[in-house]
C-alpha positions in Angstrom: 80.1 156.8 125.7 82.3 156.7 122.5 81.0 159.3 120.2 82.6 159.2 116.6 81.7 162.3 114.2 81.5 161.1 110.6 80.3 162.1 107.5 79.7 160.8 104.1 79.7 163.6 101.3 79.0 166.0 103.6 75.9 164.1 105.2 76.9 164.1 108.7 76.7 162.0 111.6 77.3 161.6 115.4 78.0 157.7 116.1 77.2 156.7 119.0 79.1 153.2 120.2 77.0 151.1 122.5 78.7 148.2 122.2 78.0 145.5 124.1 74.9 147.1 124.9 72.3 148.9 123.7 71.1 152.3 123.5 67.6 153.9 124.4 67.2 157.9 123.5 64.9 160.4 124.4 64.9 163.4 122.9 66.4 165.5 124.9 69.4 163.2 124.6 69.0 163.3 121.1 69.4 166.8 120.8 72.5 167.1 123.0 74.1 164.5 120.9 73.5 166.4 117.4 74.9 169.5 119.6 77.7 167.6 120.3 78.6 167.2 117.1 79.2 170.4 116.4 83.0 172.0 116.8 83.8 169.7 113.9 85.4 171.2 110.2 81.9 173.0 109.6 80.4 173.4 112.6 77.1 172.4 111.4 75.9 169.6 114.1 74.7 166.5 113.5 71.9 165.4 110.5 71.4 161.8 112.7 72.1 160.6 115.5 73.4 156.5 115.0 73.5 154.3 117.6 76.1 150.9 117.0 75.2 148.1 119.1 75.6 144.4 118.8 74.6 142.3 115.8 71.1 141.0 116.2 71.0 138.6 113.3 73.5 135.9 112.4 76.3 137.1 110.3 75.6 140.8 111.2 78.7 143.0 112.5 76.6 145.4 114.2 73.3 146.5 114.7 72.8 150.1 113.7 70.1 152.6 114.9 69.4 155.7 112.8 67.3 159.0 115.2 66.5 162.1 113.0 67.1 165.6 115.3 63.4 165.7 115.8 63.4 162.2 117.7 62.0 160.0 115.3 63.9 156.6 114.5 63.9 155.6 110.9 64.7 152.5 109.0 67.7 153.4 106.5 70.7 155.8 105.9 72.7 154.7 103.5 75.6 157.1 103.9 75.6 155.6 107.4 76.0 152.8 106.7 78.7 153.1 105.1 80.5 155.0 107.8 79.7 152.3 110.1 80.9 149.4 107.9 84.4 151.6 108.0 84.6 151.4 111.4 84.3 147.8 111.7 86.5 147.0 108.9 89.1 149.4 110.3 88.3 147.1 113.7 88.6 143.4 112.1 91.5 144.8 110.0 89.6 143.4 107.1 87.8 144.8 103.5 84.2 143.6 104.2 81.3 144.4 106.8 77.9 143.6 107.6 75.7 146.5 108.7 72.1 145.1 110.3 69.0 148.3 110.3 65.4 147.8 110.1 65.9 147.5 106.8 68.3 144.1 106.8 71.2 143.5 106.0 73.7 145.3 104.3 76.9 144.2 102.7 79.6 146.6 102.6 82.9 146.8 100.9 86.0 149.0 100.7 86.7 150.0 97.8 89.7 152.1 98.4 91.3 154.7 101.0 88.0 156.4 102.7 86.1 155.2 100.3 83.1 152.5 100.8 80.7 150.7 98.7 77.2 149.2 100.3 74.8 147.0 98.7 71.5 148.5 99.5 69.2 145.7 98.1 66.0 145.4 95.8 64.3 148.9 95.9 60.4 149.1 97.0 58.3 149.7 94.2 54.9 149.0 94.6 52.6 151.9 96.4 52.2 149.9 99.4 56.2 149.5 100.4 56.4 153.2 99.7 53.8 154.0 101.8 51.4 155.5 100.0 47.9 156.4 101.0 45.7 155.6 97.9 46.8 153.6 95.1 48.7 155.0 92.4 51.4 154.0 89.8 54.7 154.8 91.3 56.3 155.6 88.7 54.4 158.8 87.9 52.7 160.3 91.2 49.6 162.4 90.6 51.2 165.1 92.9 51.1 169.0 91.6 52.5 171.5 93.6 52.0 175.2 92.4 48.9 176.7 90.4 46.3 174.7 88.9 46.8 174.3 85.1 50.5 175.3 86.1 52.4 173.4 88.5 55.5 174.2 89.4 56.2 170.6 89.5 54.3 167.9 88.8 54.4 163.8 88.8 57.2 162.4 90.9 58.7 159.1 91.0 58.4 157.2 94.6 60.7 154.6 95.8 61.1 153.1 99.3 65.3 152.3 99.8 64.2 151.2 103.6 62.4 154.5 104.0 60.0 156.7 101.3 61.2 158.8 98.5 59.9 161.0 96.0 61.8 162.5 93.3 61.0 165.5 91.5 62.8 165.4 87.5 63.5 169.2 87.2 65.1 171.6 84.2 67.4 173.5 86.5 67.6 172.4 90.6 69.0 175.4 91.9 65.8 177.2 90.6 63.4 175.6 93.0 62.9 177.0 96.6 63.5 173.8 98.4 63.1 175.4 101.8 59.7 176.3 101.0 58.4 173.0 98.8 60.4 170.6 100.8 58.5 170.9 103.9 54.7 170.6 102.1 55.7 167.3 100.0 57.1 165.9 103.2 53.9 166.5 105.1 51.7 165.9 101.8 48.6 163.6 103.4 49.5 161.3 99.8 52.6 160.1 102.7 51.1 158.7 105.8 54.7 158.2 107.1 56.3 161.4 105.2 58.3 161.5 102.7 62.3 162.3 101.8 62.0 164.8 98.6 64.5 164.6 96.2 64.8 167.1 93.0 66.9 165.7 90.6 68.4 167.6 87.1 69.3 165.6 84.9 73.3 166.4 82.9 73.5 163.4 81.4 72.2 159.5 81.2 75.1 159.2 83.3 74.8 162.2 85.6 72.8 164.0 88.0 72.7 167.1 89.9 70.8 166.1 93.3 69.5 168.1 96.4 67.3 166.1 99.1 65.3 167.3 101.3 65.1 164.6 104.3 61.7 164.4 106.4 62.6 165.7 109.8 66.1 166.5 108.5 65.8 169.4 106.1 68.0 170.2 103.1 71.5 168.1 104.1 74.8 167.8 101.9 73.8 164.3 100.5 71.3 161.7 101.3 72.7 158.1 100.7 69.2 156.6 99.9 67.9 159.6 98.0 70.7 159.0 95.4 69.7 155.5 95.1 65.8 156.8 94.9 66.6 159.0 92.0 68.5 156.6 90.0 65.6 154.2 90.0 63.4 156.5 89.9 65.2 157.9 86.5 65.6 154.4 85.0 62.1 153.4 85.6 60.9 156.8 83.4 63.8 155.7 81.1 65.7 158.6 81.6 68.8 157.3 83.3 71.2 154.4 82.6 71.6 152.0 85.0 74.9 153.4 86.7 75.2 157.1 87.2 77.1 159.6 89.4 74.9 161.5 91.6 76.4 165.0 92.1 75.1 166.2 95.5 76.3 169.7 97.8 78.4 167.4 99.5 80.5 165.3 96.9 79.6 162.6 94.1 77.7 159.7 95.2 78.0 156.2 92.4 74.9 154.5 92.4 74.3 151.6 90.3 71.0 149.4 90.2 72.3 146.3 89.1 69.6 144.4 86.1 71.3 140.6 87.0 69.9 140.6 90.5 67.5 144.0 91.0 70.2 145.0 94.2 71.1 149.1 94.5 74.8 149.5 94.9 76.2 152.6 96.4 79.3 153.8 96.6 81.5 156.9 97.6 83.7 158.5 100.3 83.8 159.0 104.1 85.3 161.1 106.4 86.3 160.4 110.2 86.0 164.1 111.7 86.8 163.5 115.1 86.7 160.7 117.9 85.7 161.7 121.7 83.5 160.6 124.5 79.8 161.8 125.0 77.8 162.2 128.4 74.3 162.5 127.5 71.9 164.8 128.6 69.2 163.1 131.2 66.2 161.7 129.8 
């Protein structure tokens, strides 16, 4: 099978090309995929596995399947999607592509050499489209985490891009031990389907330094929808402006959350690491 390594800011991928069929994985054959993706520029493996098969909807290019390294298949990636609207573009010889996940559709557009725009639609606001399991106003979670009477952080934004994010407003990122709080708000029972953790410092209305810490993922380079997460999340606590540059361990994602038609735009760079063939491991 084609295997295509690709990353966008850093947030690393091993594309799998189905095409025409389509593509079933166990874990196992998960796991020998993200190891094949290592030997690239970092060596650092795989964050997903994406699987490209055939349009399922009319007007969709492809049909794209995202696996985490643990085996569970989610709904979005935006940084993916991006890669994978590259490819076909690069294919049709043309500067637009339609990516179909879970989620829908996404538009995407080049906007210059390597570089990629996607339109990641209307975010999920209300507590139910996070999920969430009680009922609580999104835009401030009653979440602590750290002493009573002194958290070490306190009341996150949540926002579902296609899969659930909360976002953490901090003085100084690189103060927090992500390794250590990641894990317990991604397996907080508040989540009943986890929970992506992003901790966001704000530079300017314009600017913001971003780690994620992605559920069954860990702490990656960049996270495409956690950059669109934050941004909402920082406009809806009026905090942000509506277009900033999210400045991630990877590169600099532009994410814009457009006020004429509610629609998250995305854009930054790719990168095509290497091209080979893959022979999975036996389920």
């Amino acid at each position: 099978m084609r295997l295509l390594q690709m990353n966008g800011c850093g947030n690393r991928f091993a594309m799998l090309d189905a095409r025409p069929g389509t593509l079933s994985l166990a874990p196992a054959q998960i796991g020998s995929a993200a190891d094949s993706a290592r030997g690239g520029p970092n060596n650092a493996g795989a964050d997903q596995i994406i699987g490209l098969e055939p349009g399922r909807s009319p007007g969709a290019d492809v049909f794209m399947r995202i696996w985490n390294a643990d085996g569970g298949e989610v709904g979005a990636c935006g940084n993916a999607t991006r890669c994978a609207a590259w490819l076909l573009m690069e294919e049709q010889h043309g500067d637009v592509a339609v990516v179909e996940t879970e989620a829908g559709l996404l538009k995407a557009w080049r906007t210059g050499p390597m570089q990629v725009s996607v339109d990641m639609g209307e975010p999920r606001l209300d507590w139910t489209q996070i999920p969430l399991a009680e009922k609580l106003d999104t835009r401030r979670l009653e979440l602590e985490i750290g002493p009573l009477g002194a958290p070490i952080l306190h009341t996150p934004g949540a926002v579902s891009m296609g899969n659930p994010h909360c976002v953490f407003f901090v003085d100084d990122v690189n103060a927090i031990n992500i390794p250590a709080i990641g894990p317990m708000v991604e397996n907080h029972p508040l989540f009943p389907e986890r929970v992506n953790v992003g901790f966001a410092q704000i530079i300017a209305r314009d600017r913001v330094r971003l780690r994620v810490w992605e559920r069954s993922a860990g702490l990656t380079l960049a996270c495409g929808t956690g950059a669109c997460a934050a941004l909402v999340a920082g406009v809806r606590r009026g905090l942000l402006d509506r277009k900033a540059v999210m400045v991630m361990d990877g590169g600099e994602l532009t994410i814009e959350w457009r006020a004429e038609d509610d629609h998250v735009i995305m854009a930054g760079p790719i990168e095509l690491e290497r091209e080979g063939s893959i022979a999975l491991a036996a389920a």
